[in-house]
N, CA, C and O atoms as a MOPAC input file, in Angstrom:
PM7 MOZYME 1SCF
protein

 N    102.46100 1    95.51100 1   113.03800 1
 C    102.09800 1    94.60200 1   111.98400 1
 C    101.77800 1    93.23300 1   112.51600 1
 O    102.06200 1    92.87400 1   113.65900 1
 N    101.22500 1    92.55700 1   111.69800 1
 C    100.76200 1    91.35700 1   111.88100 1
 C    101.55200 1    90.05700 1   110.76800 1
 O    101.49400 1    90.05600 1   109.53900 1
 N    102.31900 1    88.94500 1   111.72800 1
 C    103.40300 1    87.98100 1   110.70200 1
 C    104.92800 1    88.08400 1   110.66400 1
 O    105.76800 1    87.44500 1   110.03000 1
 N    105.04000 1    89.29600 1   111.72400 1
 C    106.30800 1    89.57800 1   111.74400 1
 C    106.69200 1    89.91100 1   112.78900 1
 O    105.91800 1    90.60700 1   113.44700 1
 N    107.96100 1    89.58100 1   113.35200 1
 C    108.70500 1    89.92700 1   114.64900 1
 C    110.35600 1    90.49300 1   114.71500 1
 O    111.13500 1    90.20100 1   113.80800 1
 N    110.66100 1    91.09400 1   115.56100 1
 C    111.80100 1    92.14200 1   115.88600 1
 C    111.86000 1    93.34300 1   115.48000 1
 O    111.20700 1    93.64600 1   114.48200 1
 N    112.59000 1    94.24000 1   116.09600 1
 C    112.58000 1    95.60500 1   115.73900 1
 C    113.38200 1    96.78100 1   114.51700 1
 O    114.26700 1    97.60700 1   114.74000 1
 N    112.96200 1    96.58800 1   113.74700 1
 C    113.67200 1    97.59100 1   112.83900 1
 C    113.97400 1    98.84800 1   112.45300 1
 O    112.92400 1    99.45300 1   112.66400 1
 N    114.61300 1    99.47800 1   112.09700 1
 C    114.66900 1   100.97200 1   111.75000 1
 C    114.65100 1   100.83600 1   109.79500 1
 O    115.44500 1   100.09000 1   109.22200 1
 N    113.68700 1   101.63400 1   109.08100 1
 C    113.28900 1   101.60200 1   107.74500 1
 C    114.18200 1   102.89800 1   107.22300 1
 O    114.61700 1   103.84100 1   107.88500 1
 N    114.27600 1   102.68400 1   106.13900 1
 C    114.76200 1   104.16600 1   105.12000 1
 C    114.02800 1   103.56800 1   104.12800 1
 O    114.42600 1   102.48200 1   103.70700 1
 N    113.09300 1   104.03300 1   103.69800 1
 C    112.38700 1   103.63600 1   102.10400 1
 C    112.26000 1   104.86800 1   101.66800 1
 O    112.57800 1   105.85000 1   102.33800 1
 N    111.60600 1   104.92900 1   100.07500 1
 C    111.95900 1   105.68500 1    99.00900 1
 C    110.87900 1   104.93600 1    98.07700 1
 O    111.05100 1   103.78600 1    97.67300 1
 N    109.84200 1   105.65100 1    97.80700 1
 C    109.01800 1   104.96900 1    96.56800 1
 C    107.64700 1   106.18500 1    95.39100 1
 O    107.54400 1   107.27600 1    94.83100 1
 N    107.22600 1   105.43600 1    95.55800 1
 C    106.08500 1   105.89200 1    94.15800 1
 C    104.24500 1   106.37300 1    95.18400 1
 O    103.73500 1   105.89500 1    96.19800 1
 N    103.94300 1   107.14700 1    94.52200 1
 C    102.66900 1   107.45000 1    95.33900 1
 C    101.12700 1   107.69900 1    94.27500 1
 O    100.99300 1   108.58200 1    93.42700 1
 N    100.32400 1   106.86000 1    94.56900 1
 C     99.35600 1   106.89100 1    93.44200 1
 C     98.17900 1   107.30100 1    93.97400 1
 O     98.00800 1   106.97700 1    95.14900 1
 N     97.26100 1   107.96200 1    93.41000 1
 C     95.85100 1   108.45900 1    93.87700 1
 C     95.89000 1   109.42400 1    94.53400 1
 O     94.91400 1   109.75300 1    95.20900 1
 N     96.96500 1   110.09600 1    94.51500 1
 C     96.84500 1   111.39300 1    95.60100 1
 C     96.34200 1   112.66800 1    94.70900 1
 O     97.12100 1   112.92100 1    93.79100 1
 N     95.40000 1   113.37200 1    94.77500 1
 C     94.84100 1   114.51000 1    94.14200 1
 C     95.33200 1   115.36800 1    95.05500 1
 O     96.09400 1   116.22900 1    94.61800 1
 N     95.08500 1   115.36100 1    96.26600 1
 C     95.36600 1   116.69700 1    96.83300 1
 C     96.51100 1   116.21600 1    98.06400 1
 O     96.68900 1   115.03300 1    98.35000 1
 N     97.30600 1   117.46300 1    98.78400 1
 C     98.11200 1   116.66600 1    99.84200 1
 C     97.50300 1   116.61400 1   100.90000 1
 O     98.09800 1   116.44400 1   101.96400 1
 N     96.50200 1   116.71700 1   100.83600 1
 C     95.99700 1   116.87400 1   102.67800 1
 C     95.44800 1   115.60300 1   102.62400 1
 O     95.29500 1   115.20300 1   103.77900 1
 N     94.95500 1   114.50500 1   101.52700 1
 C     94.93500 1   113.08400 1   101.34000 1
 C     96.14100 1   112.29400 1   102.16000 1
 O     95.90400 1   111.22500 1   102.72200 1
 N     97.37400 1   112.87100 1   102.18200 1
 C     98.19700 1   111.54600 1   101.77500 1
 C     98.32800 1   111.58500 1   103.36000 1
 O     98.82500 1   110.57100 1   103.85100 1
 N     97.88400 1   112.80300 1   104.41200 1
 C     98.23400 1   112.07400 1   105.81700 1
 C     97.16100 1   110.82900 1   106.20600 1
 O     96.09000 1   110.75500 1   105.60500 1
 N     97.53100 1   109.84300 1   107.26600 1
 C     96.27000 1   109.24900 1   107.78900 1
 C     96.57100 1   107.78100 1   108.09000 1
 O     97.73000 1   107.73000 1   107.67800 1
 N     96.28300 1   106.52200 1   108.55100 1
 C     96.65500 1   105.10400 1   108.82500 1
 C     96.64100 1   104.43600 1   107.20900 1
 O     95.83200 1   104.67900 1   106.31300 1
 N     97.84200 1   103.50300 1   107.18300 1
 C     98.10200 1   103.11800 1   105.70100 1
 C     98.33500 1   101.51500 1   106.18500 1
 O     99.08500 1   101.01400 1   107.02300 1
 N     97.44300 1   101.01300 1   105.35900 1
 C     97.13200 1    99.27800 1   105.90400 1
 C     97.92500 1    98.73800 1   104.09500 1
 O     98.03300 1    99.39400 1   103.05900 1
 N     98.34400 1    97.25100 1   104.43900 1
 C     98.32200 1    96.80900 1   103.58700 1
 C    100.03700 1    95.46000 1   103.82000 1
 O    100.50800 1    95.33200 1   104.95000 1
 N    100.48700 1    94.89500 1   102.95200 1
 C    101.26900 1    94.27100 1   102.80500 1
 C    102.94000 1    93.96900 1   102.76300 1
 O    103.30000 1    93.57200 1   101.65400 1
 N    103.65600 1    94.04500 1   103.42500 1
 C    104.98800 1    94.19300 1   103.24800 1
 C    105.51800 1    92.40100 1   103.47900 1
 O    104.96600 1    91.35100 1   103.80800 1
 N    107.04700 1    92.89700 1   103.03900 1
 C    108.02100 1    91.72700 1   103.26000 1
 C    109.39600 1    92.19500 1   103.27700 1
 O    109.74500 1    93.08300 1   102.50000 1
 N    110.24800 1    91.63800 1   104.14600 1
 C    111.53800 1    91.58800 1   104.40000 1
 C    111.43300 1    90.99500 1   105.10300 1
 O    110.42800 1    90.49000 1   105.60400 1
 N    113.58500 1    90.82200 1   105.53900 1
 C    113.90100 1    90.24800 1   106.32900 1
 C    115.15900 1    91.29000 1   106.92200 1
 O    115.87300 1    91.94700 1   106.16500 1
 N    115.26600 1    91.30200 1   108.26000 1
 C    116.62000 1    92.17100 1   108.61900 1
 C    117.33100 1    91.06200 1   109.76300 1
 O    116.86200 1    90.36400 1   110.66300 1
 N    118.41000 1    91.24600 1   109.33800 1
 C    119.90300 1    90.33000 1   110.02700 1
 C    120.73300 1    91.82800 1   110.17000 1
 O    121.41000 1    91.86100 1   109.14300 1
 N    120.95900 1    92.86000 1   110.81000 1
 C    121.83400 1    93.49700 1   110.70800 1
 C    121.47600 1    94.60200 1   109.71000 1
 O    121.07400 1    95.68400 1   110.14000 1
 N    121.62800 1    94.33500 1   108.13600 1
 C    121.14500 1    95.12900 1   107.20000 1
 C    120.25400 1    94.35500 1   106.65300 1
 O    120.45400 1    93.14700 1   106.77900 1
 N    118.81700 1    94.88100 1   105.76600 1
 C    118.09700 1    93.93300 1   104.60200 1
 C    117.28900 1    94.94700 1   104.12000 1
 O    117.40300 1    96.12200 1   104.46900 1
 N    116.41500 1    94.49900 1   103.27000 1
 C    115.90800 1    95.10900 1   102.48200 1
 C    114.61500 1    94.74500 1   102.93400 1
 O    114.44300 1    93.83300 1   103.74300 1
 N    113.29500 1    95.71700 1   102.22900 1
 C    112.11200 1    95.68500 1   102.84500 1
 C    111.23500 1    96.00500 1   101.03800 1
 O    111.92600 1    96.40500 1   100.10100 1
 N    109.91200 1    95.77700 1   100.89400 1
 C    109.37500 1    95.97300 1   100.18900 1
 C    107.60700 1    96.39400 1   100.82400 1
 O    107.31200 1    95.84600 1   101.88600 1
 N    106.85700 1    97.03800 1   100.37400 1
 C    105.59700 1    97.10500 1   100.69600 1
 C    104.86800 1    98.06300 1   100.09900 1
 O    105.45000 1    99.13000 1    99.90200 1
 N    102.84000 1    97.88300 1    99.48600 1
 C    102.00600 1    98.04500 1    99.18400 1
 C    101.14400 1    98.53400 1   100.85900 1
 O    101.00800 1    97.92200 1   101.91800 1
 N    100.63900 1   100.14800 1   100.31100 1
 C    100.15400 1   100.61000 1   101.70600 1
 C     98.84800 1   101.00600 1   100.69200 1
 O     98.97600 1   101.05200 1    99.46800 1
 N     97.76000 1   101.24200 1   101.29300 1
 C     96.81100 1   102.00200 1   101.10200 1
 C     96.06800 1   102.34300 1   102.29800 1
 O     95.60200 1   101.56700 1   103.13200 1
 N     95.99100 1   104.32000 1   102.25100 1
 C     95.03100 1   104.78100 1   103.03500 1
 C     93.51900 1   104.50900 1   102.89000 1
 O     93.03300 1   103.78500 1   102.02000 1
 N     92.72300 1   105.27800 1   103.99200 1
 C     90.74800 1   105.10400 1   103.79300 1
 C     90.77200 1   105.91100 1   102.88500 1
 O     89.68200 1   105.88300 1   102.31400 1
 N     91.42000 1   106.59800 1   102.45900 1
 C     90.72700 1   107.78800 1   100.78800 1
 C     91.35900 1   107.29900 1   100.01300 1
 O     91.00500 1   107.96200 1    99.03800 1
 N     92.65100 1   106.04800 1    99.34100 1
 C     92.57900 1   105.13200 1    98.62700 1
 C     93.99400 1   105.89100 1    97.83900 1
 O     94.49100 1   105.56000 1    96.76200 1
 N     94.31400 1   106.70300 1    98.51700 1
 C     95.78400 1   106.98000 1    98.40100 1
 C     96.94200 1   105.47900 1    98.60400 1
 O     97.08500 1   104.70900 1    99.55400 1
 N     97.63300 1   105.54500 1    97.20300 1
 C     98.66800 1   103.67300 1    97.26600 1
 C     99.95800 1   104.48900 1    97.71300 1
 O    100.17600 1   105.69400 1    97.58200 1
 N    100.72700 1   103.52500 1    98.26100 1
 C    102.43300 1   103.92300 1    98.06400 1
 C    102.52300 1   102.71400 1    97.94800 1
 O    101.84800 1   101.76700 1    98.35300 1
 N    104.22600 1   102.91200 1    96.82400 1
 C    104.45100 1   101.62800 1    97.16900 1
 C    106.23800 1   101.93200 1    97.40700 1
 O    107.00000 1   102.77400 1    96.93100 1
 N    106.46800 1   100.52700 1    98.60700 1
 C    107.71400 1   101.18500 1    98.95500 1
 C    108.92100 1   100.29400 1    99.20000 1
 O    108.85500 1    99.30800 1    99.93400 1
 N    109.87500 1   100.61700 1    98.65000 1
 C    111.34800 1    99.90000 1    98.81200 1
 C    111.89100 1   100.13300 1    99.17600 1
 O    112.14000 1   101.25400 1    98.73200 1
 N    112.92700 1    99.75400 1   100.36700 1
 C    113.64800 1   100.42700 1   101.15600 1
 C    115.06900 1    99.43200 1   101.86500 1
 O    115.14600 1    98.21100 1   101.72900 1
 N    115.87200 1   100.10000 1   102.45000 1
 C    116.86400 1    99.18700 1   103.26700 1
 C    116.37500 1    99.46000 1   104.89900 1
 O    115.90100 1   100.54400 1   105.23700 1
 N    116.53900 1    98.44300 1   105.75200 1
 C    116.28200 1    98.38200 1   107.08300 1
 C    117.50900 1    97.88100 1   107.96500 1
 O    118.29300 1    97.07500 1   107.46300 1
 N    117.66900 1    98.27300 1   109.08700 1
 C    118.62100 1    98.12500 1   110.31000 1
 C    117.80200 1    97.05000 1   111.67500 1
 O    116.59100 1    96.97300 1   111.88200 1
 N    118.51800 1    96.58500 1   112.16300 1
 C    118.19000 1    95.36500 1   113.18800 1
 C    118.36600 1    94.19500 1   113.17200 1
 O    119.45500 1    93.66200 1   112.95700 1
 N    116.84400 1    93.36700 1   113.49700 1
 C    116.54500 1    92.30200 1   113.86700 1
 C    115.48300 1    91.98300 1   113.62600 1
 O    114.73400 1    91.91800 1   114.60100 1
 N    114.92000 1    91.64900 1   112.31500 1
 C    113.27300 1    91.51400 1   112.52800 1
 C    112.68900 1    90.86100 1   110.98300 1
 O    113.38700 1    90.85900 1   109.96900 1
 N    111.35700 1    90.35000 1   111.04400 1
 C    111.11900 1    89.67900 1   109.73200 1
 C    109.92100 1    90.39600 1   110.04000 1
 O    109.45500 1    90.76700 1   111.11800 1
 N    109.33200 1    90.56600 1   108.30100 1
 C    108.05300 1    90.81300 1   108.37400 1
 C    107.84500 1    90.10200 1   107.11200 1
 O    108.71300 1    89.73200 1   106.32200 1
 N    106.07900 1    89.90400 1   106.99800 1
 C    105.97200 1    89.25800 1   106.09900 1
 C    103.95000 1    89.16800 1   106.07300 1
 O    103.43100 1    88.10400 1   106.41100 1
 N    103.24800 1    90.10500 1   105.74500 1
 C    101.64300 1    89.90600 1   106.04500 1
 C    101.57700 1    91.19400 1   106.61200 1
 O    102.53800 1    91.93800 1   106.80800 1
 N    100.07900 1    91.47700 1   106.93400 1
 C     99.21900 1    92.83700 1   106.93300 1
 C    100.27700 1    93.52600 1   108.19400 1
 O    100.60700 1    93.07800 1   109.29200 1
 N    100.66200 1    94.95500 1   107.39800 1
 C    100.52300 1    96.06900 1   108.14000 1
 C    100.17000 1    97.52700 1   108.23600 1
 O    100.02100 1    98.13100 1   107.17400 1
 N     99.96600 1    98.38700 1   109.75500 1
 C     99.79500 1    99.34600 1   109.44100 1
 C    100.45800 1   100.21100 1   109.86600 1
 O    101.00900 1   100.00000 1   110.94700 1
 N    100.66400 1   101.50100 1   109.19700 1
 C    101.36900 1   102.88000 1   109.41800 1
 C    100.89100 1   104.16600 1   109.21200 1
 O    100.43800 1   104.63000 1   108.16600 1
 N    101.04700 1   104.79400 1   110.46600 1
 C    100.42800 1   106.12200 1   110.23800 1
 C    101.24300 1   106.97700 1   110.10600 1
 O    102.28000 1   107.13200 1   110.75000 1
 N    100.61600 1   107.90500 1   108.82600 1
 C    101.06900 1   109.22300 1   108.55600 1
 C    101.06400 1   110.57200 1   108.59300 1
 O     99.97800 1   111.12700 1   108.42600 1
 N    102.09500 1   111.27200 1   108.78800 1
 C    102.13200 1   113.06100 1   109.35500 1
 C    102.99000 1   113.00800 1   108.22000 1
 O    103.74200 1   112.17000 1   107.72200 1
 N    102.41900 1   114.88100 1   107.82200 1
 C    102.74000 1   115.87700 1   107.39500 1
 C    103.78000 1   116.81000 1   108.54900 1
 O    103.29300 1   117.63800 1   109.31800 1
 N    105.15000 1   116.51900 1   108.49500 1
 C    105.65600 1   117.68900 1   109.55500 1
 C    106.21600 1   118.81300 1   108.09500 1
 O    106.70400 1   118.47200 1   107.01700 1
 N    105.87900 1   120.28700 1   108.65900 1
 C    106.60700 1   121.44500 1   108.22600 1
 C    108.45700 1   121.68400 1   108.44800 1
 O    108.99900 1   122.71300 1   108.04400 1

């Protein structure tokens, strides 16, 4: 990501919009987050893939790290 520094470990849990089919929802997911982690914190973020698949996601995080401005994450389907 870009605006943010140190390393975190995420657990989020959220909502998924525009997905018609599942073979959509793998692929690089750009877009906006914020937190802060001291130890424990909380995280929030707006992703959208290139086929326009949204998540949006809330979560608790582990470390050392702030974020805050554009990022990206890529996604797998594991069986």
């Amino acid at each position: 990501g870009v605006g943010g520094s140190g390393a975190q470990k995420v657990n989020a849990t959220g909502k998924v919009f525009n997905l018609n089919r599942l073979s959509d929802f793998p692929g690089t997911y750009h877009g906006i987050s914020r937190g802060l982690t001291l130890i424990e914190g909380k995280m929030h973020a707006k992703l959208t893939n290139q086929i326009g698949v949204v998540m949006y996601l809330a979560g608790q995080t582990e470390g050392l790290a702030s974020s805050l401005g554009a990022q990206a994450f890529e996604v797998h389907l594991k069986n």
